[in-house]
Structures are given as C-alpha cells and as structure tokens.
C-alpha positions in Angstrom: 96.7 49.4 90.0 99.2 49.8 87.5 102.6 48.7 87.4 105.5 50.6 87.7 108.2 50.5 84.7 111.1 48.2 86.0 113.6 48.8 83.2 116.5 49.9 84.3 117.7 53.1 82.8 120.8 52.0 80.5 124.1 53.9 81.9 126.1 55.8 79.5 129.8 55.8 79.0 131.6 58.9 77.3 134.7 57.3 75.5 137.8 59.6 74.6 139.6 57.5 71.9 141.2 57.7 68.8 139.3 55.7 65.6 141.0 53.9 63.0 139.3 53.2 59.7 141.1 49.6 59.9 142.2 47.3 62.5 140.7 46.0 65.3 141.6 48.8 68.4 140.3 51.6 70.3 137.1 53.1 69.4 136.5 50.0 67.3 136.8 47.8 69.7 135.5 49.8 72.5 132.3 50.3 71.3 130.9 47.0 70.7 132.4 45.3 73.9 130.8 48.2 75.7 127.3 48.2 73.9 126.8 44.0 74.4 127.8 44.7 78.6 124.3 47.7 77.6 126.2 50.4 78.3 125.2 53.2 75.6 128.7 54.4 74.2 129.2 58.5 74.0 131.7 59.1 71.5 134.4 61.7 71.8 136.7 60.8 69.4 140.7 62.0 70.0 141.7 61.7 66.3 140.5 59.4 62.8 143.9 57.2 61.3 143.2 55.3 58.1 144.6 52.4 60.1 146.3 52.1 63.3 150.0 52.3 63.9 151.4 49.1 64.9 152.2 47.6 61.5 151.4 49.5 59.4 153.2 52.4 57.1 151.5 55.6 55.2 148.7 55.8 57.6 146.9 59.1 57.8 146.1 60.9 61.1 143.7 63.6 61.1 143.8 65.7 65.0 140.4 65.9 66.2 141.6 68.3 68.8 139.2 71.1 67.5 136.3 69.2 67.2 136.8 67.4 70.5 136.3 70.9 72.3 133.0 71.6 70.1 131.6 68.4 71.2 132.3 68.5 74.9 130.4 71.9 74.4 127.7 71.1 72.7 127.0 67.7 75.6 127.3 70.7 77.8 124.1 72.4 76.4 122.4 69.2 76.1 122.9 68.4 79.4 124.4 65.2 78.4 125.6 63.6 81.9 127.8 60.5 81.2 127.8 57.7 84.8 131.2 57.2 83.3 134.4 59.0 81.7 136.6 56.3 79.9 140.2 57.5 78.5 142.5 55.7 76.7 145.2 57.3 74.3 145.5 60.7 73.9 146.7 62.9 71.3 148.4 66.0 72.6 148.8 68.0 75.7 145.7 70.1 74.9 143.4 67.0 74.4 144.4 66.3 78.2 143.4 69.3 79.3 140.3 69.7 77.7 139.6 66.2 79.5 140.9 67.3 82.6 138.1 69.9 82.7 135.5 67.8 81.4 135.7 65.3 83.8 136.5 67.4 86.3 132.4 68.7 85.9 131.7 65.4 85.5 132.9 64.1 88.6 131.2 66.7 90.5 127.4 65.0 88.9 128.8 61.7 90.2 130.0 59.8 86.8 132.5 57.1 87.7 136.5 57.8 86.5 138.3 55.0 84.4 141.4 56.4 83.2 143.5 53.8 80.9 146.9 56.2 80.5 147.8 54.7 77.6 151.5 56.1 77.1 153.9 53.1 76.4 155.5 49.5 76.3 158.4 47.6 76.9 160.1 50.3 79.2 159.4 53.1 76.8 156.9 55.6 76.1 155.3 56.0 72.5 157.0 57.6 70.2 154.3 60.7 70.3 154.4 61.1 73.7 156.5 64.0 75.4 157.2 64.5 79.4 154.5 67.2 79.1 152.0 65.0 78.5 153.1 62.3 80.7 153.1 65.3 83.5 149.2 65.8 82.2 148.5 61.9 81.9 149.5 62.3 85.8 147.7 65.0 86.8 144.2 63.2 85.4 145.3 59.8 86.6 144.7 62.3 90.1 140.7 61.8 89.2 140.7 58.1 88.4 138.3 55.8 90.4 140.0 53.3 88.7 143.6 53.3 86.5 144.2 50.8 84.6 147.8 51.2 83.5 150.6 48.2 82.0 153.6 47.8 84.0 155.8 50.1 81.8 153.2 52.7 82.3 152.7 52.1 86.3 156.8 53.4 86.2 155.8 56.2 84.5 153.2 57.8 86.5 155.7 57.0 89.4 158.4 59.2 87.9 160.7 55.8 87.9 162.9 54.5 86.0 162.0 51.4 83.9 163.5 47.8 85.8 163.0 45.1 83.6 161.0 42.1 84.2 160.5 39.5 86.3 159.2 40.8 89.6 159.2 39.5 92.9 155.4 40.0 94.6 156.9 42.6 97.1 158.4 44.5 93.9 154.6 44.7 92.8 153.1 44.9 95.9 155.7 48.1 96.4 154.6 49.3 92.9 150.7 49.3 93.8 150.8 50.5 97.1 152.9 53.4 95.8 150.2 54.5 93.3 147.5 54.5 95.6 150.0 56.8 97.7 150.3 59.4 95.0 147.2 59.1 92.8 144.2 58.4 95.4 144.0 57.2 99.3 140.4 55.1 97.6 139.8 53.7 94.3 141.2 50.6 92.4 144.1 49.9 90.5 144.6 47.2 87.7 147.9 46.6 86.3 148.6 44.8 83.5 151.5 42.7 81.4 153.5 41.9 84.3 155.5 39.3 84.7 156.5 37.4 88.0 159.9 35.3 89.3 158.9 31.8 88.5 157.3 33.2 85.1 154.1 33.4 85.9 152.3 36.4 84.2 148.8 38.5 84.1 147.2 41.2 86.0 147.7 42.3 89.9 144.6 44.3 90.9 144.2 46.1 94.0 141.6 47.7 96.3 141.6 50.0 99.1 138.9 48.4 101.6 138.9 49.7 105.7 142.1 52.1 105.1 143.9 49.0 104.0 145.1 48.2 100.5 144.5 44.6 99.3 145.6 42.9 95.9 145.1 40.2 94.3 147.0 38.1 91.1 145.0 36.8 87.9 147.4 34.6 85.7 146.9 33.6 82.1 149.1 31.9 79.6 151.9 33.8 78.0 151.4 33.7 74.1 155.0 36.0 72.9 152.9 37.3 70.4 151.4 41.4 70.5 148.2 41.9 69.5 147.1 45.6 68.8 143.8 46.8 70.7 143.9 43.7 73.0 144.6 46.6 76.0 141.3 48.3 74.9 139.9 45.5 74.9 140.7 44.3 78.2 139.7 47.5 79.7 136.1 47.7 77.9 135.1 44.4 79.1 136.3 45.9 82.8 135.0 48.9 82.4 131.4 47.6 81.3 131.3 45.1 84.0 132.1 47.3 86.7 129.6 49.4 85.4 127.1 46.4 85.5 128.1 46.0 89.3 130.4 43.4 89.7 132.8 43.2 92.1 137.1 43.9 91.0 138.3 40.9 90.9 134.9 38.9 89.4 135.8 41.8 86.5 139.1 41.4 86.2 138.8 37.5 86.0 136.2 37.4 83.3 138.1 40.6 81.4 141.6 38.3 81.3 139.6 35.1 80.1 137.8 36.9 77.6 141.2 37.9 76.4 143.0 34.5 76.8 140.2 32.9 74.4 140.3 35.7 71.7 144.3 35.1 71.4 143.7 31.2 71.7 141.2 31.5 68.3 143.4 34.3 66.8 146.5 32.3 67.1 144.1 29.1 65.1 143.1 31.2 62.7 146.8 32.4 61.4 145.3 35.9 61.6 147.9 38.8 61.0 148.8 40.2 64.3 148.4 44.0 63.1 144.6 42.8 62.2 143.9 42.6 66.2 142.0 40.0 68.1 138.9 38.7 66.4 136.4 39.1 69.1 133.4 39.7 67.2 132.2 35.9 67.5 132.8 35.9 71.3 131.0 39.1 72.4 127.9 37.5 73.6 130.1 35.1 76.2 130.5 37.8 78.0 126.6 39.1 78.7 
C-alpha cells in the first residue's frame, strides 16, 4: 500500500508593504524573515521609494495605488486565497480601503488578520499621515486577529492624547484592555517600545483566554539608538511564527531576541543606522 504524501502544504502570506530600492525595511525585510519561517510571501506592494525615508534626502516615491487594485483583482480570478493578510504602512486613504475590502473577503475563507498600523513615533504620527487615514487605520485594526501597534500608535487608535513615557503596569494594563474593548472582544494584541517606571523596557502582549484578558511583559535592553525596519522586522518573525503555530508569548519571546542580537552585531559593526539591522547572517537562528 502506498503512502500518503505528508508534506505539509506551505501557508501563504499576502504582504501589503511599501519596497525601497535601498535600505533594510519593509518589503525587504519582510520577505526573507517570512520565507526562512516557509511561509510563501504574496506580494502586494503599497508603493516603490529609491530608498526609505529615515535618513535619507531626494528619495523618489512612486504610488502604487493603481496597480495595487489590479493585483488584488487579478488574485481574485486566480483564486489566490492567502491563510494570512499582513499590513504594515500604508500610503493613502484609498490604499486602506482597497485593503479593507480585500481582507474583508479574505476573512470570510478563514485567512488569519495581522494588522501592524504603522502610523507614528515618539507621540506623533508620520508626517504623511492625515486623521482620515488614521480613522481608516481604525476601522481595519476592527478585523485584526492580531495588532501589533508601538505605544505612540496604541494612543492613536484610542483617540488619546499622547502621555509621555514611563508607565506604570496599570497605565499599560489600562491601555491593553482598552483596545481589546474597542477593536475585538478575542484576538491578541502586541505592543511595542514601551517603557516602564523603574526603566525597564520591551513589549507587553496580551491575550483574551475564557472571557478574561491576560498579559504578559518581555524586556530587552535599551540601545538609544533607531534603527529603520527593526518594527517590520519584529512583526515578520511574529507573524511567521504564529503562522508556524506557536504559542504568543513563545513568538513574542523569540521575535524580541531575534531583534536584541541584530542591534547587538549592528551596533559592532559601526553600521549606519539609516542602513537598518543586518539580519541576513542570523535568519536561519530562527528556523
């Protein structure tokens, strides 16, 4: 009798991200962290910059806004189902909505929501961003299985204003508890770059388990220095775990140490901060 073919079938994740021809960030990033945790990347890229923006002067942009529309279309007659719908900056209130809807069907065929609403830092959204599309970045945070927003951001989607850091643990506790409120009664929520009384600083997590929200803290050293595409990073290593089936805070443990030895080598190596975390070398730590 002849055995039957145990491979598993390799999941695929549809990433809406913006590509820069240099420097280590989004779609860059994203896609190798995401293909060495074998999960097939889907592309849907939000816009093509010559390099990215932090550091860097003269940079093109070209809005893929157009083409992003054609490509959700033509997935659609390929009946191209993704297990998972991963967002991280978005361009324009249109680009939003075109997501919106296209998860929205996706949802419905049982792919898995990880919305990163990447909108600011340091108590300030980007300079691109406009309050209608943070009233967009809300309304899809509504479909998230998981959001993974900074502290800035978790004011944000709150519709509070920005208290500077440190925290108590009730502050945060207050600050996740009131997201699951308003965005989902299940789900998870990561958030990062916050910093506690005492000084202690790295990611609170939390999961809704029996009707009862329960968090948890993963600390890592504070380096002062800002590191562009370390956020998409974080997220793709959580995002492919998850995928892979581990449990929230096994994720979020192994996404904050991948992070904490990238900056470690960076930091050795004198690399320029705008270049982003040199991760190539590490990938295969975390299989």
């Amino acid at each position: 009798m002849q055995e039957k073919n145990t491979i598993a079938k390799t999941k695929k994740a549809a990433l809406f991200h913006d590509m820069s021809c240099f420097g280590r960030c989004a779609l860059a990033v994203i896609i190798p962290v995401i293909s060495v945790l074998k999960v097939q990347p889907v592309m849907f890229p939000t816009a093509l910059l010559s390099t990215h923006t932090g550091g860097f002067e003269n940079f093109t942009f070209l809005d893929l806004t157009g083409e992003l529309k054609k490509i959700t279309a033509h997935h659609e007659e390929l009946n191209l189902i993704p297990d998972c719908v991963y967002t991280g900056f978005l361009g324009s209130s249109e680009q939003i909505k075109i997501i919106g809807d296209y998860i929205d069907e996706q949802k419905a065929s049982g792919a898995y929501i990880f919305i990163d609403p990447v909108m600011g830092d340091d108590g300030k959204l980007y300079s691109s961003y406009t309050n209608k599309m943070r009233e967009g970045m809300s309304k899809l945070a509504m479909s998230a299985d998981i959001l993974t927003p900074n502290i800035t951001e978790a004011f944000f989607l709150l519709d509070r204003n920005y208290i500077s850091q440190p925290y108590g643990k009730d502050f945060i506790d207050n600050i996740i508890n009131s997201l699951f409120e308003k965005f989902h009664k299940t789900g998870r929520i990561v958030i990062t770059s916050v910093v506690l009384n005492g000084g202690d600083y790295g990611v609170v997590y939390g999961e809704r388990i029996n009707k009862k929200v329960e968090t948890g803290y993963v600390f890592t050293k504070r380096y002062g220095k800002n590191y562009p595409g370390s956020g998409d990073i974080f997220s793709s290593v959580l995002c492919g775990k998850i995928l892979n089936g581990e449990k929230l805070e096994e994720a979020v443990r192994t996404a904050v140490g991948f992070i904490d030895k990238i900056i470690e080598y960076t930091i050795d190596a004198e690399t320029p901060a705008r270049e982003g975390l040199i991760f190539e070398k590490f990938l295969e730590s975390l299989v």
